[in-house]
N, C-alpha and C positions, 0 to 999 in steps of 0.2 A: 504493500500500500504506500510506503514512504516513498518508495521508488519511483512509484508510480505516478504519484502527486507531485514529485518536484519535477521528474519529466518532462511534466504538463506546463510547468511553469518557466522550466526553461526553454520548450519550446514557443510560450508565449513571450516570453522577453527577447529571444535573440532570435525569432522565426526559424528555427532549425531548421532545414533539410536535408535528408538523408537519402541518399540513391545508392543502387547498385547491391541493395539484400541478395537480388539472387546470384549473385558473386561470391557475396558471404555462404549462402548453401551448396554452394557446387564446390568449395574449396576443399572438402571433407571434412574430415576429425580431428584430421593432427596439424592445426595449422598458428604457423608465428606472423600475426596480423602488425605491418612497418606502417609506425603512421609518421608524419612530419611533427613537430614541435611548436606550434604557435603561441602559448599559453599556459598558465595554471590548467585553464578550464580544460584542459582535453582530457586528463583521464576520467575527470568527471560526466565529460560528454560521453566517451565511449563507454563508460558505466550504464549510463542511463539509456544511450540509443540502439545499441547491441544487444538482441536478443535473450541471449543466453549470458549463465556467468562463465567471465570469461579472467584470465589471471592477467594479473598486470606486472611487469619487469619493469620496476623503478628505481633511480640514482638513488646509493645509498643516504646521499645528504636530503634529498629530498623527504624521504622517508623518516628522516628522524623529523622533520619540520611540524611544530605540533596542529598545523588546522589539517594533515596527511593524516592524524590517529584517526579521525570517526570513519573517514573512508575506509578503514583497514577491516571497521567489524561487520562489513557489509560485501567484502573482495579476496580474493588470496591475492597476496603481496608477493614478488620477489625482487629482495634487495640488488641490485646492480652495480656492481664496481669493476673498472676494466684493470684494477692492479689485483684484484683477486678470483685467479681461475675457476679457484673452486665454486665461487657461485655461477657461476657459466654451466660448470657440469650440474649443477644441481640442477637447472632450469632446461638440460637438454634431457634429464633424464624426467620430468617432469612433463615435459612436450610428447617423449616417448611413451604416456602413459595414453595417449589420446587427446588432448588437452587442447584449447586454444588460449592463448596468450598474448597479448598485447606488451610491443614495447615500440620503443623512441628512440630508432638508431642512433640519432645524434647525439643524445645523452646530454640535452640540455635544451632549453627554451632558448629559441631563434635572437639573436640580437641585433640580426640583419635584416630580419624581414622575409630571407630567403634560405635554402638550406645550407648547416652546418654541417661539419665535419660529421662524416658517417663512421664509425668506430666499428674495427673490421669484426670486432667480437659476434656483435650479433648476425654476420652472413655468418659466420662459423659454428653458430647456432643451430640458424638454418641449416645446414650443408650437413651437419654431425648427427642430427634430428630427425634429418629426412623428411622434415615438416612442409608442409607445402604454406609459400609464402604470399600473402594477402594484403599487396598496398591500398592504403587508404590517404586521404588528402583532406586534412583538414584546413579550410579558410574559411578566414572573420577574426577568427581568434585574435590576430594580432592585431586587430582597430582596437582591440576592449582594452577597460584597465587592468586585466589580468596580464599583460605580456609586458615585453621587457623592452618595448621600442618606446619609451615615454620620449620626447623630442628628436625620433626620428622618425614616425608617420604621426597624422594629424586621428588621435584616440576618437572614441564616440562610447556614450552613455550604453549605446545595443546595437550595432551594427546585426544584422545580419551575419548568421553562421550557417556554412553548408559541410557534410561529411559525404566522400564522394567514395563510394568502393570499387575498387576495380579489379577485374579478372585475376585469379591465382596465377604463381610461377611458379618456380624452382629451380636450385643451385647447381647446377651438372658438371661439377667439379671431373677431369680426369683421376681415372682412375689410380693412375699412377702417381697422382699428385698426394705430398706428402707435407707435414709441419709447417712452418711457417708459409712455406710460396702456396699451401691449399689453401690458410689463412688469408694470405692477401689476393688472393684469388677470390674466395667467397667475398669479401668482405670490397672488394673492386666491381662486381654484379651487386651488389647487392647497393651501393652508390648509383652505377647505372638502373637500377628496377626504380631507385627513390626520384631520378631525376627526371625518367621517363612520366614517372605519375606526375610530376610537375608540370612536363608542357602536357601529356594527354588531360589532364584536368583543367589546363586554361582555354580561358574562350576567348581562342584567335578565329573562328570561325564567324565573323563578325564584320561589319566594314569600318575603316578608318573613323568613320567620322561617326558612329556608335561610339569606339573604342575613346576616341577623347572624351566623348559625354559621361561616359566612365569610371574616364581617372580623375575629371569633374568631382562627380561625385562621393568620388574615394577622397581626394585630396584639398578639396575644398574650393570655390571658386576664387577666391583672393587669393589663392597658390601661384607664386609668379613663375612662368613655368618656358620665356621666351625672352632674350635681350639680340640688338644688334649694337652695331658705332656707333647709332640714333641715340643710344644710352638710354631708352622709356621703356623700359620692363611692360611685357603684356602679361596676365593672368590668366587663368582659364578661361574669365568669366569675359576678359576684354578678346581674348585669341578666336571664341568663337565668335561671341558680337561681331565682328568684324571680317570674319572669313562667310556668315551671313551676309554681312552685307556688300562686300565686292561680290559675294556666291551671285546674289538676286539681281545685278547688274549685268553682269555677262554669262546670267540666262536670257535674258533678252536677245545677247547679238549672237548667241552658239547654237546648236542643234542639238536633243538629246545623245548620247554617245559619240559625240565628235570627237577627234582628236584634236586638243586646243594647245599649240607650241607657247612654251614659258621664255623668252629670251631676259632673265632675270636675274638678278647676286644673291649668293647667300642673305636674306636680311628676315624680319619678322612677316613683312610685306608678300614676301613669295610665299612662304609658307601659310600665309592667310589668304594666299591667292590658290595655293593648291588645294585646300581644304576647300575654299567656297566652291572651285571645278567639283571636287568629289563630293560634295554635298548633292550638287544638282545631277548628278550621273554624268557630268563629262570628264575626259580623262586628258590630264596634264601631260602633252610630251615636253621635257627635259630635253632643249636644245642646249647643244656641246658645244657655247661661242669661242673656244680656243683652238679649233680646227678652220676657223674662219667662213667666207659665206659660203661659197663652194658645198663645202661639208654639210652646213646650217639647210643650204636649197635641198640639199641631196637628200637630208633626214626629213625635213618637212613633205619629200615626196614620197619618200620611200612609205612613211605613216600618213598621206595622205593630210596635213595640215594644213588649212586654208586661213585660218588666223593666228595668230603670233599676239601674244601680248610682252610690253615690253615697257619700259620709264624713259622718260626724256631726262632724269637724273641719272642714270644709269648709262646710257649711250654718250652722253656727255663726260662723265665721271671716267669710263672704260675707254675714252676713244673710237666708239663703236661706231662713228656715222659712216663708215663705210661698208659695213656690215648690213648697219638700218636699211642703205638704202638700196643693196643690192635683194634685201628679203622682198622691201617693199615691191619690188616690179613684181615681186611673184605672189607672194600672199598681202592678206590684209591685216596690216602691222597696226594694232588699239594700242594706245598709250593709258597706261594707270591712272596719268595726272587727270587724262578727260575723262575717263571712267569716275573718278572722285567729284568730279564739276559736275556729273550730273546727277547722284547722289541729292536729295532733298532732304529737309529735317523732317518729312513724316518717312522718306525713308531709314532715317538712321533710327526712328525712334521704334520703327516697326521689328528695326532689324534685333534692339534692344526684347522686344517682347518675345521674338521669337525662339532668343539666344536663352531667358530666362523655363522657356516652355521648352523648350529642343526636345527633351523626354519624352514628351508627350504625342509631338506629331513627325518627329523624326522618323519613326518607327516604319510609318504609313509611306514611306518616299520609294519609289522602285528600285533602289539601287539595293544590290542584293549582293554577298559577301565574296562570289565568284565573277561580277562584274570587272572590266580592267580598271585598275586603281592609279596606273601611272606607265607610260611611254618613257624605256631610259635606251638610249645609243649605247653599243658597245664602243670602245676605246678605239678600234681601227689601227690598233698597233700591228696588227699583223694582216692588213687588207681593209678593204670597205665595210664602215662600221652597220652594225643592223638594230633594228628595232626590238626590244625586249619588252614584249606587255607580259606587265606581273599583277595579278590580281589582288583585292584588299585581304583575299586569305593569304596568299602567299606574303604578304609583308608582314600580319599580324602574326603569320606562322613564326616567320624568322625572329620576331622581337622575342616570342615567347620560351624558340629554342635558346636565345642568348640569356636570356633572364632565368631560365633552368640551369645553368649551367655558370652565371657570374651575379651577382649580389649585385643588384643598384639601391638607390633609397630616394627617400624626396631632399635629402640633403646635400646631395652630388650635384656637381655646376660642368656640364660637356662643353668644352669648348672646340667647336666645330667650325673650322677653317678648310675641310673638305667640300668642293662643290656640291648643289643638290642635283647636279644631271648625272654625277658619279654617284654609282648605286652604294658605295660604303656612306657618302654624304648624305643620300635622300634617306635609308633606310636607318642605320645606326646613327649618322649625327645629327640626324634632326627628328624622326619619330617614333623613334626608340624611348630616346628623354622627353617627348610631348607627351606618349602615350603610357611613361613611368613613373611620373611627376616628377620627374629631375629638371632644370634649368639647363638649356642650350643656348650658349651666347655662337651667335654669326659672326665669322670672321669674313671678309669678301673675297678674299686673296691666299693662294698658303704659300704664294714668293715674298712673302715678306720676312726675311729668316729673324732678324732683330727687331720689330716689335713685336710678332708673334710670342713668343716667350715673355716680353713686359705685361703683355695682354692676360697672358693664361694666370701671370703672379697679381696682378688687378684687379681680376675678376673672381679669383679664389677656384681656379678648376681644380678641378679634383678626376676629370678622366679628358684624355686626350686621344683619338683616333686619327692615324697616320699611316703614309707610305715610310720607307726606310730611305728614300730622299729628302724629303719633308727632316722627317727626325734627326737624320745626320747634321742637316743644316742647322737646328736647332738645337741640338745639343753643342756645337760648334760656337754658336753664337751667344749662349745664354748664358745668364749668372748663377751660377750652380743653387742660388735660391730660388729662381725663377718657378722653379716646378714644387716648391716646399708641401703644399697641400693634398700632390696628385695622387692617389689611389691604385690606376691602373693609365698605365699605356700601352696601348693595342696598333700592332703594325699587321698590316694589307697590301693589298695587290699587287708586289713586288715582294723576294726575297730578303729576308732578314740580314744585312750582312754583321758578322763579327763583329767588327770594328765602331759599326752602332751600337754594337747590344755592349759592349764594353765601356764606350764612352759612356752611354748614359748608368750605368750601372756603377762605373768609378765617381763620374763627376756629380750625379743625380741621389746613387742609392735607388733607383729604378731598376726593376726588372721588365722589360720590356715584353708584353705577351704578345707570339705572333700568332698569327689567324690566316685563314684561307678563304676563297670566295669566288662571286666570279659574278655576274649582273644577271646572269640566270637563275641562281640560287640564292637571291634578294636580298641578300647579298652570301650571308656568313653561310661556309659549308662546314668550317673545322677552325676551333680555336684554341689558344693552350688559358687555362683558366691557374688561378692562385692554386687552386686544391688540387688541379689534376696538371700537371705542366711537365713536358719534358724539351731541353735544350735543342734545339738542332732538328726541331719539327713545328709541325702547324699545329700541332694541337690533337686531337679528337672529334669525330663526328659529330655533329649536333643531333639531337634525338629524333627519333621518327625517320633518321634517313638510313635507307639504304645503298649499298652501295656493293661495284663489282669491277673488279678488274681485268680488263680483256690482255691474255696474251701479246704478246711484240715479239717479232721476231729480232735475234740478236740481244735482246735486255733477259735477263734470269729471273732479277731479286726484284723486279717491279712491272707494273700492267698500268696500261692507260683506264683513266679511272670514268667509270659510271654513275652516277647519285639518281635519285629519285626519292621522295616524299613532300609533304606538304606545302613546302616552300621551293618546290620547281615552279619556272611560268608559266604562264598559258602559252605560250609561243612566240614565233617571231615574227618582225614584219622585214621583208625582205624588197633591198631596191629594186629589183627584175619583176615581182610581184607585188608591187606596192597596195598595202591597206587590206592584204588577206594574211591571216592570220596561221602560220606554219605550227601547228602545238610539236610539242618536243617529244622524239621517238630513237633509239638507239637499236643495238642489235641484241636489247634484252627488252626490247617491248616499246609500247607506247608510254608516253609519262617519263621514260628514262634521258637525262640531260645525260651525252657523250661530253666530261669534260675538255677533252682533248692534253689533257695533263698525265703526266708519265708518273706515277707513284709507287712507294712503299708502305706498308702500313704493317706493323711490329705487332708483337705478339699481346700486348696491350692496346691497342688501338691507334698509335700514336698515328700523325702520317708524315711523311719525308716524301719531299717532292725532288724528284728528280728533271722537272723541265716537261715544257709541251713538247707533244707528238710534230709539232712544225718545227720544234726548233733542235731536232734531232739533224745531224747530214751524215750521208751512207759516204765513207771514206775507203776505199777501196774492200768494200763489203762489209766493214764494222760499223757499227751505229754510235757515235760521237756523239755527245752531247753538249750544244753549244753553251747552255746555262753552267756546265761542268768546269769550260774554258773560262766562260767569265769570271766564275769564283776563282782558279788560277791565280788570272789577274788581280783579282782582288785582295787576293794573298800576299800577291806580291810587290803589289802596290795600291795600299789602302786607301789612300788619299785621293785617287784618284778614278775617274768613271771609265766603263770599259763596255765594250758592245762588241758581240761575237757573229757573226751571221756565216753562210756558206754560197760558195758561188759553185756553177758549174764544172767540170770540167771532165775533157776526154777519156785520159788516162785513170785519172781515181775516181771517175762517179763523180764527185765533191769535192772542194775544198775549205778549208776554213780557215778565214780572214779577223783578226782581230782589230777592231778601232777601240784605242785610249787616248786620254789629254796626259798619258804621262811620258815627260819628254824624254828622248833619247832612251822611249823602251825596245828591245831587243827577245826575241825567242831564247838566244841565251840566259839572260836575265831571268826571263820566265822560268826557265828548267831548273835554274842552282837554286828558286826561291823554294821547289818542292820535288826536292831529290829525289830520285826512284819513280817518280810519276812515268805513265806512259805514256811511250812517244808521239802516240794518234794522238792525244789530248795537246798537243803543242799548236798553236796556228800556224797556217802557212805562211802568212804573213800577219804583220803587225805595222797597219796606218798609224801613225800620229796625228792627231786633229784639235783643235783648242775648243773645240767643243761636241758633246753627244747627245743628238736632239734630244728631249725630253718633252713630254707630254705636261698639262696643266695638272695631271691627277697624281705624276711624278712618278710614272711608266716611262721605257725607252719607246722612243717612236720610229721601231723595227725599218716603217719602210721608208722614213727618212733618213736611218742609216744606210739603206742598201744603197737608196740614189746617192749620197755621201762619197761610199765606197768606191761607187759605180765612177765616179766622176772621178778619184784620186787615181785609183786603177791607170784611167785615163791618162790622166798626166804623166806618169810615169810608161 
């Protein structure tokens, strides 16, 4: 009866819901149910909402804490300490009686927000037990005054709690595995089981502009949650106001599902501008202005884009009138500043009522969570760039795998100096932090190597996304305080080199985490996190994906790599077939993105990237890897940029050409800086050049080296 009355009472104060019972009956008898940590309240909830009695495995400190005695005479208890085995074996012989049992792998109440360290004890539980294991997901917990995030997310008197069950697993340790490596073996699945329930339980199934009304609600509307150089902080409550009402003005001059081009900067403004597109169902193409118009015509045809929005502040500020007016002959180029002029005060005031109601009638709008969310250009470093439409699942997929796998909070300030036509800008540096309540300040530019760093120590960043150009320059240039605050910095789209991860590591005290991606996988496919990180790789898969590696002939230890899951695109729009939409298919099916990346992946997960499949050359029938030569170079001369390509030829199939800015380099040189190395791994030659094109995103711009090349060749 007591049970049964408080039940009722906690499901009327904190609206409880519980899903997924018949998860809980099909797991069997003998099973060890992994929940998360948000709270005091969870073992009380799982007391009350849980069927059956069921035992609970709790911190021994916990356990002495006296409002833990009344629970005790209503549960069986077992104390938990990871410095005494023996209660371990008690609890697996305990499990082997038939039992189900509740515990808290992390072996503490969350202080992040997000998961803690998983303690390999309890997979070894699992695995010694033979238990079949039963994750659960508890959220809400952490708004209430029972957790432990007091001034780091914004409390409430009864938030809403949900307890979500999902499907049984189990440990399938080899057999031959033995003492410690079974231990952290179990206990490495058993991490992976907790983190999967993390994103399968979130609802990224959703469109963007749900997902803000969201973190709205979570985080409060006066939550500032946007700054650019304009220095006027927007809020929640000010970012949608406003991306209503440019949305409601260029409804007027667009067509449902158009493709509407952004020729726009990093600031508050675009991003109020891409939101009010996705509010109305049209879809923002991210035109790449650092390829010039040429490029700009070429993507606006290839996605069929008939209007361009753009700033007379912006074309002016960039230089761009030559760009403006080459678009102009082709499309029709609306300026912000007129769009603003015709703007009335009963529209700004409507746009106010609407931004306050969004809940209510947002809901009712047709834009549905598979609709395209956003048009982004590939980089064109190795050819003519194409059209990437990614859906508003796939981007809320990818936030939610990143937030499964790294802790953000509403106290973290991003400062995002990545463009938003580059899919690590659009996706992680700008609605990652909109849709987490963290603050993203807009930088316009990421060539500004010395203010950039005064910027990040001003602003109080606490997380930095980059290229290993970008970063090198900036650790070069900055005051080894500059980054005092920073939390995490995360490098992309380019290899990590040494010489970076050193600098910032001696000068900073930074460990630099690297990551993998690619504008198809919206970005993040693999990144190294604080808890799970290994040196000299990308990291680990992000969850829900899979992935396969196809044979090469000539490579052993690695396969060009496959992915597929939730945050692949819907397809591509391609210049020969402009405005139809190609979806993504490989030779393991439809839905599967061919990276075209040459990988390794360890007997943990880890993955080592070997180079794309283009940028391999057949040298008298062995397969070279030019990414292999570059590093070389970069060994051997650190300070300097280096670009490897292969040209034709009779005799060998291939050759391969090295261009560096370092002077008076030599193949000799090359060979004494890494003794023993093989002789195919040497260039045939070696250009000297004072400079190696480089892209805005701080890519090599491949096929401006070739013409380079092509041209030195020449002269010689």
């Amino acid at each position: 009866m007591l049970k049964e009355n408080l039940r009722r009472l906690v499901k009327l104060i904190y609206r409880v819901e519980v899903t997924g019972f018949e998860n809980y009956y099909n797991a069997g008898e003998r099973v060890l149910i992994v929940a998360n940590h948000t709270s005091f309240l969870d073992p009380l909830l799982m007391w009350l909402f849980f069927p059956d009695d069921i035992t609970f495995a709790i911190n021994t400190q916990i356990f002495k804490r006296w409002w833990i005695q009344p629970f005790l005479r209503f549960s069986q208890v077992f104390p938990m300490d990871p410095t005494h085995p023996m209660l371990l074996k008690d609890l697996i012989h305990h499990l082997q009686t038939n039992t189900k049992t509740v515990i808290f792998p992390e072996g503490r109440i969350t202080v992040t927000g997000s998961l803690m360290k998983i303690y390999d004890g309890t997979g070894m539980v699992a695995d010694k037990s033979e238990a079949a294991i039963l994750p659960v997901r508890i959220s809400g917990g952490q708004y209430t005054h029972f957790s432990r995030l007091h001034k780091v997310v914004r409390l409430r008197l009864f938030p809403k709690i949900s307890i979500q069950i999902l499907p049984h697993t189990r440990i399938a340790a080899p057999h031959d595995m033995r003492g410690k490596v079974r231990r952290k073996f179990s206990g490495h699945i058993l991490t992976d089981i907790m983190t999967e329930m993390m994103f399968a339980t979130s609802n990224y199934q959703q469109t963007i502009f749900a997902g803000l009304l969201e973190a709205r609600t979570i985080h409060g509307g006066k939550h500032t949650v946007a700054e650019d150089m304009d220095r006027q902080p927007l809020s929640y409550d000010a970012l949608i106001t406003r991306s209503i009402a440019i949305g409601n003005v260029i409804e007027k001059i667009t067509s449902p599902h158009e493709n509407v081009g952004l020729f726009l900067p990093n600031s508050t403004k675009t991003l109020c501008v891409v939101l009010g597109l996705q509010l109305h169902g049209r879809v923002p193409a991210m035109m790449n202005y650092s390829i010039g118009s040429a490029g700009m015509i070429s993507a606006c045809q290839t996605a069929k884009v008939n209007t361009v929005l753009t700033s007379r502040r912006f074309i002016e500020a960039g230089k761009f009138e030559e760009q403006a007016q080459a678009l102009s002959c082709q499309v029709k180029l609306v300026y912000l500043e007129d769009l603003a002029g015709k703007m009335t005060g009963l529209d700004k005031a409507m746009a106010v009522i609407q931004a306050k109601t969004a809940v209510y009638w947002y809901p009712k709008k047709a834009v549905t969570p598979d609709h395209p969310a956003v048009v982004l250009f590939t980089s064109g470093s190795e050819g003519t760039p194409k059209g990437v439409v990614l859906s508003h699942t796939n981007i809320l997929a990818n936030h939610k795998q990143i937030s499964a796998r790294i802790s953000f909070n509403p106290q973290d300030v991003i400062f995002n100096f990545l463009p938003m036509f580059h899919s690590f800008g659009f996706t992680v540096g700008t609605l990652l932090p909109v849709l987490s309540g963290m603050k993203t300040f807009f930088y316009p530019t990421p060539l500004h190597y010395t203010v950039i760093p005064e910027m990040a120590y001003e602003t109080n960043a606490t997380i930095l996304f980059g290229t290993n150009t970008f970063l090198a320059a900036y650790g070069k240039k900055a005051h080894p305080y500059d980054f005092y605050k920073m939390r995490y910095v995360v490098a992309g789209a380019e290899r990590l080199q040494d010489s970076t991860r050193e600098l910032w590591a001696d000068k900073f005290g930074i460990r630099i985490l690297e990551g993998y991606g690619a504008t198809e996988t919206a970005p993040v496919t693999a990144v190294n996190t604080p808890m799970d990180y290994k040196a000299g790789t990308v990291g680990r898969f992000m969850p829900d994906m899979g992935y396969e590696l196809e044979a090469i002939p000539g490579i052993s230890d690695a396969g060009q790599l496959h992915v597929n899951g939730p945050n692949i695109m819907l397809g591509y729009l391609l210049h020969d077939n402009p405005g139809v939409l190609i979806p993504p298919e490989s030779i393991y099916g439809k839905g599967w993105y061919d990276t075209g990346d040459i990988v390794h992946v360890d007997e943990d997960g880890f993955i080592s990237i070997r180079g794309r499949s283009k940028r391999f050359a057949k040298v008298s029938g062995e397969m070279v890897s030019l990414t292999a030569v570059e590093q070389l170079a970069t060994h051997a001369w650190p300070t300097a940029l280096h670009a490897a390509i292969s040209i034709p030829d009779a005799k060998k199939g291939e050759l391969v050409i090295l261009l560096t800015t370092q002077k008076q380099a030599s193949i000799s040189q090359l060979s004494e800086a890494s003794p023993g190395i093989a002789h195919i791994l040497l260039p045939k030659k070696i250009l000297v050049v004072d400079a190696i094109p480089i892209m805005v995103t701080g890519k090599i711009n491949y096929p401006a080296v070739t013409e380079l090349a092509s041209s030195q060749l020449k002269l010689r």
